[in-house]
BADREN-502274 format. One record per atom (N, C-alpha, C): residue number from 1; residue in one letter; atom name; x, y, z. Coordinates in pm, 1 decimal. Layout:
BEGIN
{nr->NUM rest->a atom->CA X->X Y->Y Z->Z}
...
***
This chain:
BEGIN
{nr->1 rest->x atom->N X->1715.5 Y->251.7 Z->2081.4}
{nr->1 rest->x atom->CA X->1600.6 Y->286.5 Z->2000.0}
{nr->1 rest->x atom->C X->1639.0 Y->295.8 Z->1852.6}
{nr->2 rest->x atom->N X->1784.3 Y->354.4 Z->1812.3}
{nr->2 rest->x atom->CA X->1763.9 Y->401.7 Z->1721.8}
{nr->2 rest->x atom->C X->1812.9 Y->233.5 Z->1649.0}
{nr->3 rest->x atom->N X->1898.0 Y->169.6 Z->1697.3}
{nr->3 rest->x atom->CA X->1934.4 Y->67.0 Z->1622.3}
{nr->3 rest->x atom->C X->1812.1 Y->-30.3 Z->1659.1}
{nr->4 rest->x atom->N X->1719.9 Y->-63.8 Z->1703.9}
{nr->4 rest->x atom->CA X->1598.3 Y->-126.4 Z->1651.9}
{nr->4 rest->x atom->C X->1549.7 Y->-64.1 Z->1555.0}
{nr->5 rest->x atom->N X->1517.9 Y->79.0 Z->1537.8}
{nr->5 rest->x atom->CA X->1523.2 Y->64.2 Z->1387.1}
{nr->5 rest->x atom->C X->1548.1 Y->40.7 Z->1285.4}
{nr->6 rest->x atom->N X->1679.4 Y->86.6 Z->1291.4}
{nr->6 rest->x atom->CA X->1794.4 Y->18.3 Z->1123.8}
{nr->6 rest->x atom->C X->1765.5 Y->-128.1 Z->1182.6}
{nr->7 rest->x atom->N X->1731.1 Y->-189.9 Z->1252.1}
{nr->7 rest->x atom->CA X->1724.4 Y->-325.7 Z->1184.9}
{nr->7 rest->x atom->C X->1594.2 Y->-349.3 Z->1169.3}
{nr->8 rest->x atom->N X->1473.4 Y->-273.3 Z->1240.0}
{nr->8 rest->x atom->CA X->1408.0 Y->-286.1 Z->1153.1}
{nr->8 rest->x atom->C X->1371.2 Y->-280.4 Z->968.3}
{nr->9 rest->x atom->N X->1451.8 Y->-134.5 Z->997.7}
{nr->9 rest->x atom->CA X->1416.5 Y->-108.7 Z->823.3}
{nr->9 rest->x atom->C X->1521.3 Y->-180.7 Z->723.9}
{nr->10 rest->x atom->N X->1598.5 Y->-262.2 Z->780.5}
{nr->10 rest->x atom->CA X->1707.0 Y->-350.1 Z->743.7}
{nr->10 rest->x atom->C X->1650.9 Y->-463.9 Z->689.5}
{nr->11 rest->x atom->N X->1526.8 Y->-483.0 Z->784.9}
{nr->11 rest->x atom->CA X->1430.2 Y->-647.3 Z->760.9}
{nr->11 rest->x atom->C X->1347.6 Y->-605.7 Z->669.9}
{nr->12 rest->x atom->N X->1271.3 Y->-485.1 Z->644.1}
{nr->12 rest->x atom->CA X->1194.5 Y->-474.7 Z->559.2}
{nr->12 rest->x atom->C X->1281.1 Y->-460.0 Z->424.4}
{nr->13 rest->x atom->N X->1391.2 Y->-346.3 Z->402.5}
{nr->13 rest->x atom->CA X->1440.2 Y->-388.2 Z->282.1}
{nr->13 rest->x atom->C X->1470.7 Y->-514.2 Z->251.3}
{nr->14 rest->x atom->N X->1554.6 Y->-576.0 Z->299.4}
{nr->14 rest->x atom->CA X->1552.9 Y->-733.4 Z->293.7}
{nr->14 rest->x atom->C X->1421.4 Y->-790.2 Z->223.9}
{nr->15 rest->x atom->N X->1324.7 Y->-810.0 Z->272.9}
{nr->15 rest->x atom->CA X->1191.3 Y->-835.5 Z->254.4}
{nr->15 rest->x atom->C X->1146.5 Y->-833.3 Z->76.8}
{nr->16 rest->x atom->N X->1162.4 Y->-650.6 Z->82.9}
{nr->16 rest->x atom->CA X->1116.0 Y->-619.3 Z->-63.8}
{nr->16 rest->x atom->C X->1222.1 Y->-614.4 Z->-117.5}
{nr->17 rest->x atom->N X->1311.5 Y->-657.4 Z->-147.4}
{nr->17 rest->x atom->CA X->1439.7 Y->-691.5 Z->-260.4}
{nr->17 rest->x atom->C X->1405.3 Y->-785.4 Z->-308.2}
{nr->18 rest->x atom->N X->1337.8 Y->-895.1 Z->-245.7}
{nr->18 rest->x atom->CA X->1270.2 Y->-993.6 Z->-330.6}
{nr->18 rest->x atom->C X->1104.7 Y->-992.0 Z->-349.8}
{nr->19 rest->x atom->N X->1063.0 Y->-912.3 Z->-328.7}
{nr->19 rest->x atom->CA X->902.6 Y->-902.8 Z->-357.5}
{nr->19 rest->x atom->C X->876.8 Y->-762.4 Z->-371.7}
{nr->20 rest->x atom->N X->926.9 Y->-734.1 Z->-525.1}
{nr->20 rest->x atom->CA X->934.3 Y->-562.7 Z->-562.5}
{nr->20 rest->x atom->C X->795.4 Y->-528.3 Z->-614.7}
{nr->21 rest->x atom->N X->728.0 Y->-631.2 Z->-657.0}
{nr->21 rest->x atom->CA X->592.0 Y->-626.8 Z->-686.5}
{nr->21 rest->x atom->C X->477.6 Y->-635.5 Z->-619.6}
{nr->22 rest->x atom->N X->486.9 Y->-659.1 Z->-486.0}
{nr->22 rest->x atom->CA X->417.9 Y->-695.0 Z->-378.9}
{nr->22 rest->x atom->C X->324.6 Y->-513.7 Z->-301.4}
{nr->23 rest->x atom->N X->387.8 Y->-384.5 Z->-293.3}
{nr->23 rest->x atom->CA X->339.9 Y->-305.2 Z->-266.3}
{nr->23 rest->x atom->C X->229.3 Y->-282.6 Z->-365.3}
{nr->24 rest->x atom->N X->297.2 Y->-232.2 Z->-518.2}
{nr->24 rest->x atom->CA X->191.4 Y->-193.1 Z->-581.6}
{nr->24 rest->x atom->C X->68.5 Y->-317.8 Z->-601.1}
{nr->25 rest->x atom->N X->64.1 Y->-375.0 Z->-606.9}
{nr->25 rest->x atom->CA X->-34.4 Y->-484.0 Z->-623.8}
{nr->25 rest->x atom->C X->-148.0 Y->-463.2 Z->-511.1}
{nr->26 rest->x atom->N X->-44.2 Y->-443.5 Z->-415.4}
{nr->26 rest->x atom->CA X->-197.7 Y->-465.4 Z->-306.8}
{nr->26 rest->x atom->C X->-233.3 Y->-309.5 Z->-297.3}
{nr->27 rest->x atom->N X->-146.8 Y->-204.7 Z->-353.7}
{nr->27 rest->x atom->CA X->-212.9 Y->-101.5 Z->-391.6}
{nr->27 rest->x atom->C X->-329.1 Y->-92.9 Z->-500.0}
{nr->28 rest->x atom->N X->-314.5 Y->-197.4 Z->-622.7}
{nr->28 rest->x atom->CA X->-419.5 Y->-199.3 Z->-719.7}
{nr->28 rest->x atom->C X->-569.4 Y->-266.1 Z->-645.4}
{nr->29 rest->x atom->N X->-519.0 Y->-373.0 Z->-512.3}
{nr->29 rest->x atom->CA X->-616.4 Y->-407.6 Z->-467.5}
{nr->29 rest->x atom->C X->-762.2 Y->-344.0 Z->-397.8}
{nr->30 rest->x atom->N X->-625.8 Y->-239.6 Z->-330.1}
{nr->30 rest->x atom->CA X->-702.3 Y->-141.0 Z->-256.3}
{nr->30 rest->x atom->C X->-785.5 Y->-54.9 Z->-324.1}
{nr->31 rest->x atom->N X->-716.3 Y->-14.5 Z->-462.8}
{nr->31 rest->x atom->CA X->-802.4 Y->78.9 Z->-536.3}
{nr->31 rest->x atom->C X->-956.5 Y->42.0 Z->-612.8}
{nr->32 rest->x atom->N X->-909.9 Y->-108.4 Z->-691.5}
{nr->32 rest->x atom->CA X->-1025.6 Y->-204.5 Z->-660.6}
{nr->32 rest->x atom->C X->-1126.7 Y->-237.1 Z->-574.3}
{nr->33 rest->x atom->N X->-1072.0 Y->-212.5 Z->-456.2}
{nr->33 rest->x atom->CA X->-1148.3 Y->-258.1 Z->-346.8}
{nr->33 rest->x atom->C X->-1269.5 Y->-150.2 Z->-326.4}
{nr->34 rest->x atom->N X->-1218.0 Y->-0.7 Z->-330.5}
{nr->34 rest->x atom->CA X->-1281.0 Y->114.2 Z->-329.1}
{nr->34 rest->x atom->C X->-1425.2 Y->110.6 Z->-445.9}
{nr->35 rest->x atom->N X->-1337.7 Y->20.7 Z->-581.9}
{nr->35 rest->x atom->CA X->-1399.1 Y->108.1 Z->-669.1}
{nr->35 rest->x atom->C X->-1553.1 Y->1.4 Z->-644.3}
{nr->36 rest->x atom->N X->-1569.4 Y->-124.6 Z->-559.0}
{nr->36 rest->x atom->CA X->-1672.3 Y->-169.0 Z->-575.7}
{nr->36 rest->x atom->C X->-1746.0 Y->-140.9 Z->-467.2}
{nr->37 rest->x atom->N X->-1678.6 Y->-91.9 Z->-360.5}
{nr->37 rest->x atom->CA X->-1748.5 Y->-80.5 Z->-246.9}
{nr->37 rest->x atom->C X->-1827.1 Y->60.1 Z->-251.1}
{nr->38 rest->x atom->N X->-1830.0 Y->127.6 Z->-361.3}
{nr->38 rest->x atom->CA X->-1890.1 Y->278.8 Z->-413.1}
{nr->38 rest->x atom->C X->-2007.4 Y->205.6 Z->-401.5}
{nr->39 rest->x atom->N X->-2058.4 Y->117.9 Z->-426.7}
{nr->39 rest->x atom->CA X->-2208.8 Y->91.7 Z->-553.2}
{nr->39 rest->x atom->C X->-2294.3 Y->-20.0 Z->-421.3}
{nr->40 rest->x atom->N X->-2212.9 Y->5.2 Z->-279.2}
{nr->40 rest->x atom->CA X->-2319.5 Y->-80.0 Z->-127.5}
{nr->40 rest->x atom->C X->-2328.4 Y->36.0 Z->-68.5}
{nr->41 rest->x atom->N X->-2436.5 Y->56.9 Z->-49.6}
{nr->41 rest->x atom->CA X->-2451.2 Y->193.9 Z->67.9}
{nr->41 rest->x atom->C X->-2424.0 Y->155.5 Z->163.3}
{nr->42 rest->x atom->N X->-2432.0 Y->33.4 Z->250.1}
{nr->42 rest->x atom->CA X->-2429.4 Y->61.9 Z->365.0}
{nr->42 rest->x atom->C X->-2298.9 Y->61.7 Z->369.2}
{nr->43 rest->x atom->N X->-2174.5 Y->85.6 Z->366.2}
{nr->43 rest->x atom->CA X->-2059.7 Y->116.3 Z->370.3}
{nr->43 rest->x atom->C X->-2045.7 Y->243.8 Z->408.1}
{nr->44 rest->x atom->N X->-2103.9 Y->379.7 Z->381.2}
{nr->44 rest->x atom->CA X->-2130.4 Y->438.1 Z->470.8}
{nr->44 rest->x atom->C X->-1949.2 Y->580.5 Z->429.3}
{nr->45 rest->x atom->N X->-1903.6 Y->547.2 Z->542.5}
{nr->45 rest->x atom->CA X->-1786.1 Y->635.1 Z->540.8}
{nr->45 rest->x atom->C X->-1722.5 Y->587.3 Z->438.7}
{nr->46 rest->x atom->N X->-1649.1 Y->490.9 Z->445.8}
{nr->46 rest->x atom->CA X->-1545.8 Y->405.1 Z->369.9}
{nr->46 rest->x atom->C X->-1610.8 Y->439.8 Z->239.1}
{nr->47 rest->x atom->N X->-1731.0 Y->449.8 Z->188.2}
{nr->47 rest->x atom->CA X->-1731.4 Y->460.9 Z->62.7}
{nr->47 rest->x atom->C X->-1740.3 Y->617.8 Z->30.9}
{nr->48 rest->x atom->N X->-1769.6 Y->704.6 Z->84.0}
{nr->48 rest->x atom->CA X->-1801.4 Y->838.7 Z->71.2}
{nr->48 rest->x atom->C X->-1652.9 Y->930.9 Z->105.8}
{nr->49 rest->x atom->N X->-1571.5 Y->863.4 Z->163.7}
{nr->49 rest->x atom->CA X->-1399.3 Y->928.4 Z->199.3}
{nr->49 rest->x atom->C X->-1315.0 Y->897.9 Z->81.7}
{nr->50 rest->x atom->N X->-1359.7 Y->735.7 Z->10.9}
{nr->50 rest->x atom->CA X->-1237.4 Y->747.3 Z->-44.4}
{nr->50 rest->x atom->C X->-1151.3 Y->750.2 Z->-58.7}
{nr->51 rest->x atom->N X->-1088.9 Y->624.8 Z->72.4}
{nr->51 rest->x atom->CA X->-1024.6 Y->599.2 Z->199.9}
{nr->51 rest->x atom->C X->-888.4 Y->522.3 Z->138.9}
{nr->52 rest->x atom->N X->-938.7 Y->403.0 Z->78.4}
{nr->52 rest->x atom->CA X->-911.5 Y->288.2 Z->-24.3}
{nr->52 rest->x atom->C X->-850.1 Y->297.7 Z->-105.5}
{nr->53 rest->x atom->N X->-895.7 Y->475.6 Z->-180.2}
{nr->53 rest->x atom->CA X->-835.7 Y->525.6 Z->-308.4}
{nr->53 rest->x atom->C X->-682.8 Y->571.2 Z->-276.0}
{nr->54 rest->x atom->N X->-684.9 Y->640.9 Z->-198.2}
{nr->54 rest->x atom->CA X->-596.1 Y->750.2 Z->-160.8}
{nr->54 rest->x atom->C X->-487.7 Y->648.8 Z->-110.0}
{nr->55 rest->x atom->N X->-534.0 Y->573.3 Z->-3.0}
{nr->55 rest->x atom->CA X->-446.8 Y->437.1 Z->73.8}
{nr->55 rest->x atom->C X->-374.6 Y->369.5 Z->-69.0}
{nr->56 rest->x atom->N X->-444.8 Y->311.5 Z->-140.1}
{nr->56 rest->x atom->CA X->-425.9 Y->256.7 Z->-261.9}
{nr->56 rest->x atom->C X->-281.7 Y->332.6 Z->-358.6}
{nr->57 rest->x atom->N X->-343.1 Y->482.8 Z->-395.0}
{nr->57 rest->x atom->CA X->-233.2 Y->533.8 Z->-498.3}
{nr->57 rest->x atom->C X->-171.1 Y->554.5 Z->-416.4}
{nr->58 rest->x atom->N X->-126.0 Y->604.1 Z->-279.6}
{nr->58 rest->x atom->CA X->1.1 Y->639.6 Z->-220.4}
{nr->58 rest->x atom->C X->113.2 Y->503.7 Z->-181.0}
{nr->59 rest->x atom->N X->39.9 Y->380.3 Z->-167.3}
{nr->59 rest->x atom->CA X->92.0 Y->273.3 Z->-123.7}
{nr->59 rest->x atom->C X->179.4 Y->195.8 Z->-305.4}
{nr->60 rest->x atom->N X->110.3 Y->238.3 Z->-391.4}
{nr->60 rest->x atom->CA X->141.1 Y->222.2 Z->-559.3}
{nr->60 rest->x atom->C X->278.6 Y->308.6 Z->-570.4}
{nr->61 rest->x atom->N X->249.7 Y->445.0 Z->-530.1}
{nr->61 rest->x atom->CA X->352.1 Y->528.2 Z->-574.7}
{nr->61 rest->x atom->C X->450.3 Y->489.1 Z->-462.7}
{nr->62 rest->x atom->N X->458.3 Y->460.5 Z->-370.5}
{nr->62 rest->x atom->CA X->598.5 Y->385.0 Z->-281.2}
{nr->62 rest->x atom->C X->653.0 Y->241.9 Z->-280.3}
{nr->63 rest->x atom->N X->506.1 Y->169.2 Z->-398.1}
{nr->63 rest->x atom->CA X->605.3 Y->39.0 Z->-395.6}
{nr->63 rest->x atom->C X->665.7 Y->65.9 Z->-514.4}
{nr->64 rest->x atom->N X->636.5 Y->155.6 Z->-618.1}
{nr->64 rest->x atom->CA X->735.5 Y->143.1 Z->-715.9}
{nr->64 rest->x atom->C X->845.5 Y->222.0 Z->-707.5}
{nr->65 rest->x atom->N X->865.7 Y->315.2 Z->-623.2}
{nr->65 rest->x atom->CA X->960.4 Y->431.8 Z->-616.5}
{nr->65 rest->x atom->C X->1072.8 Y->326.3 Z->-507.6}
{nr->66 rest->x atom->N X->1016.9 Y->255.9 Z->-420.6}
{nr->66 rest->x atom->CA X->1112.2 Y->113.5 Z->-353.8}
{nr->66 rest->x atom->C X->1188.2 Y->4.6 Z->-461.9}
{nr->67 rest->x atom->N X->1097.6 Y->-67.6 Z->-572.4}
{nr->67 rest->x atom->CA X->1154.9 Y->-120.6 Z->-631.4}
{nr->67 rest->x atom->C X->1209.3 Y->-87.9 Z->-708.5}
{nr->68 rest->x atom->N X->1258.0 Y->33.1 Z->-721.1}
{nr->68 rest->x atom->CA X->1317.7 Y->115.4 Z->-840.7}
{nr->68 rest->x atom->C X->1451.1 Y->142.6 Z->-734.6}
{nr->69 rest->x atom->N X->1465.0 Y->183.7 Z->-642.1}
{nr->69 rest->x atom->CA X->1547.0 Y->160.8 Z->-541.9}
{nr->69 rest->x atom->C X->1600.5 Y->72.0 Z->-476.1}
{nr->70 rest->x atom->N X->1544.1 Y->-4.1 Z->-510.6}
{nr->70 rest->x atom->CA X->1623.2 Y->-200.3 Z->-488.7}
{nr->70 rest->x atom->C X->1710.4 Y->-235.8 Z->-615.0}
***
């Protein structure tokens, strides 16, 4: 068990050593994504949680705190 992990998390560092820009981005996406889906009601939860946002800055603040660590 435990060494499927380290190689999992072996493949993912691997991964983002070359695509250090790749988290936050699709974090800006997500936050984007939120900020238009405010203004369709029928969206319903997703727009009233604020789901997008939160997903968004936490996924921002770990791709850069990764590529700062690569």
């Amino acid at each position: 068990m435990l060494t499927r992990l380290n190689r999992v998390l072996d493949d993912l560092s691997d991964f983002f050593a070359h695509r250090k820009g790749l988290l936050p981005m699709i974090g800006i996406v997500l936050i984007l994504l939120n900020f238009t889906i405010q203004f369709i009601p029928w969206f319903g939860w997703w727009s009233e949680s604020n789901i997008l946002l939160h997903l968004g800055i936490i996924l921002s603040i770990l791709g850069f705190l990764l590529a700062w660590a690569l």
